[in-house]
C-alpha positions as CSV (number, residue, x, y, z in Angstrom):
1,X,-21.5,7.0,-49.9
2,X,-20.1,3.6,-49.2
3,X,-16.6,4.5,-50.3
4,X,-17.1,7.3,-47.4
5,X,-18.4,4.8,-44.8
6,X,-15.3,2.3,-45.5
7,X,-12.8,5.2,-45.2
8,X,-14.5,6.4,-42.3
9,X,-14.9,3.2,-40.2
10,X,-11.0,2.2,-41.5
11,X,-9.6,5.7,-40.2
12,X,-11.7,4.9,-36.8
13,X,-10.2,1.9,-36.6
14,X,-6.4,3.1,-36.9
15,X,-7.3,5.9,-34.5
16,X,-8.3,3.2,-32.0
17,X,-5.5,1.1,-32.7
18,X,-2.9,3.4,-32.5
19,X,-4.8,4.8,-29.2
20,X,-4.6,1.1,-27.6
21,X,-0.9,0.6,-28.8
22,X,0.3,4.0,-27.0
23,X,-2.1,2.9,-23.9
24,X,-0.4,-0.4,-23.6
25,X,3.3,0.9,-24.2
26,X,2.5,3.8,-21.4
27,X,1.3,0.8,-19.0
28,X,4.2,-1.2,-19.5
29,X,6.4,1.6,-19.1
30,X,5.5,2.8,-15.8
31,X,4.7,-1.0,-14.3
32,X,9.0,-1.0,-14.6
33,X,9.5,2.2,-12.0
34,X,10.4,1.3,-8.6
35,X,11.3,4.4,-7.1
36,X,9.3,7.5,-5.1
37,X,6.0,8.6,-7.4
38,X,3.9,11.5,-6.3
39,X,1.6,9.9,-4.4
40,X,4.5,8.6,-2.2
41,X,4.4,11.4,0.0
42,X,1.0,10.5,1.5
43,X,2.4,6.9,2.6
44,X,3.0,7.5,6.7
45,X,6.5,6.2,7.7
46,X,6.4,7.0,11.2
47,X,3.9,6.0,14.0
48,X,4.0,10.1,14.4
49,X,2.8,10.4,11.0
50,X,0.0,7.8,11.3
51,X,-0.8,8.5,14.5
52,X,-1.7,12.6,13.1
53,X,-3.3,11.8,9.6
54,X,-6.6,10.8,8.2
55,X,-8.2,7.5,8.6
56,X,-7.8,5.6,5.5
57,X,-4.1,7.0,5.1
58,X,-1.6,4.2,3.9
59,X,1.2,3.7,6.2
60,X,4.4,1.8,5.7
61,X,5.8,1.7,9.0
62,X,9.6,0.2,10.0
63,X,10.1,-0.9,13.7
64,X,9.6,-3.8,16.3
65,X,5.9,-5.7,17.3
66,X,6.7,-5.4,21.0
67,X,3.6,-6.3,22.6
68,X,0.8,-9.0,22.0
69,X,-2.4,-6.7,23.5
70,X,-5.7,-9.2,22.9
71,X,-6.3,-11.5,19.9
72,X,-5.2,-10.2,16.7
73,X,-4.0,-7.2,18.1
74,X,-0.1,-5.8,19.3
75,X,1.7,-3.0,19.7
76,X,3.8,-1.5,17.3
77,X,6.9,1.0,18.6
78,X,9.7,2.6,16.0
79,X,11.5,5.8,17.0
80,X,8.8,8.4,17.1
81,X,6.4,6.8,19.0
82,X,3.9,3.3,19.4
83,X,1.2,2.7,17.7
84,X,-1.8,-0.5,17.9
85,X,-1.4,-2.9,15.0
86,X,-4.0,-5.1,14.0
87,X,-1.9,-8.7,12.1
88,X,-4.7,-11.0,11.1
89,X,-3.6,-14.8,11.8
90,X,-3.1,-15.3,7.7
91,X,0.3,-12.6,7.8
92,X,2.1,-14.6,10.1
93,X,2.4,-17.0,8.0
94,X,3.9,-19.3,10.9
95,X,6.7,-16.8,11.4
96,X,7.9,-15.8,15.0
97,X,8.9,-12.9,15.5
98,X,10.2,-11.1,18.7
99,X,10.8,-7.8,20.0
100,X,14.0,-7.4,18.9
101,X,13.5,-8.4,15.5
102,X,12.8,-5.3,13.0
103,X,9.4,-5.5,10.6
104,X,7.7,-3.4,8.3
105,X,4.1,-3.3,8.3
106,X,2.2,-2.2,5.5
107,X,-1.5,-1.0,6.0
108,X,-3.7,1.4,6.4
109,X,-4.9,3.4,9.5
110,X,-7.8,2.8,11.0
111,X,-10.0,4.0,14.3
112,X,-12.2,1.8,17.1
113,X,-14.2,2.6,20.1
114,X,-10.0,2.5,21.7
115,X,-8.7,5.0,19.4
116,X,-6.5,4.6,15.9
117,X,-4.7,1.6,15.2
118,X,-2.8,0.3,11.8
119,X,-4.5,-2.1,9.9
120,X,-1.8,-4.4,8.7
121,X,-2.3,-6.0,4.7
122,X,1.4,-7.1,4.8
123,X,4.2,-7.8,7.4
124,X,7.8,-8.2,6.3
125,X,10.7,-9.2,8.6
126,X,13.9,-7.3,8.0
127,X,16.0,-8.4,10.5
């Protein structure tokens, strides 16, 4: 019976060894893609887009911040349409931007008592 037990747990313990091995070479592996994945496709690109899906969609939006409205929020335009933004003080990061420069937010979209608006988690400046 012991000679059972030892070649029991020893298997066990190669099967969850070589489990953890392919687990971390799968990780690795797809932490180096940069390009499109499936869930790509539900990412809104457009104020259009954001402005027509679910709350709680992600959005990565490329434009121009061309309005400060009240406190932490602007408004957003690119070519299909504007949208509010929400930028939390934190983003800016002492940058200034102006309307003519182009951004891309990155967020998610959210709704208030005045309708949807983009809740920005990063802001890049492109040009």
């Amino acid at each position: 019976m012991n000679t059972l037990q030892n070649f029991s747990r020893r298997s066990a313990a190669k099967m969850f060894l070589g489990i953890s091995v392919a687990l971390v070479m799968a990780t690795s592996a797809s932490a180096q893609f940069t390009g499109d994945s499936v869930g790509s496709s539900r990412v809104a690109k457009t104020v259009e887009q954001a402005k027509s899906g679910r709350i709680g969609r992600d959005v990565s939006l490329t434009g121009h911040i061309v309005k400060h409205l009240h406190r932490d929020h602007y408004l957003f335009r690119d070519n299909t349409g504007e949208i509010r933004v929400e930028i939390e003080p934190i983003l800016w990061r002492g940058r200034r931007v102006n309307p003519d420069m182009t951004v891309r937010l990155r967020g998610d979209v959210d709704r208030d008592f005045r309708g949807r608006y983009i809740s920005v988690e990063r802001m890049q400046i492109l040009k």
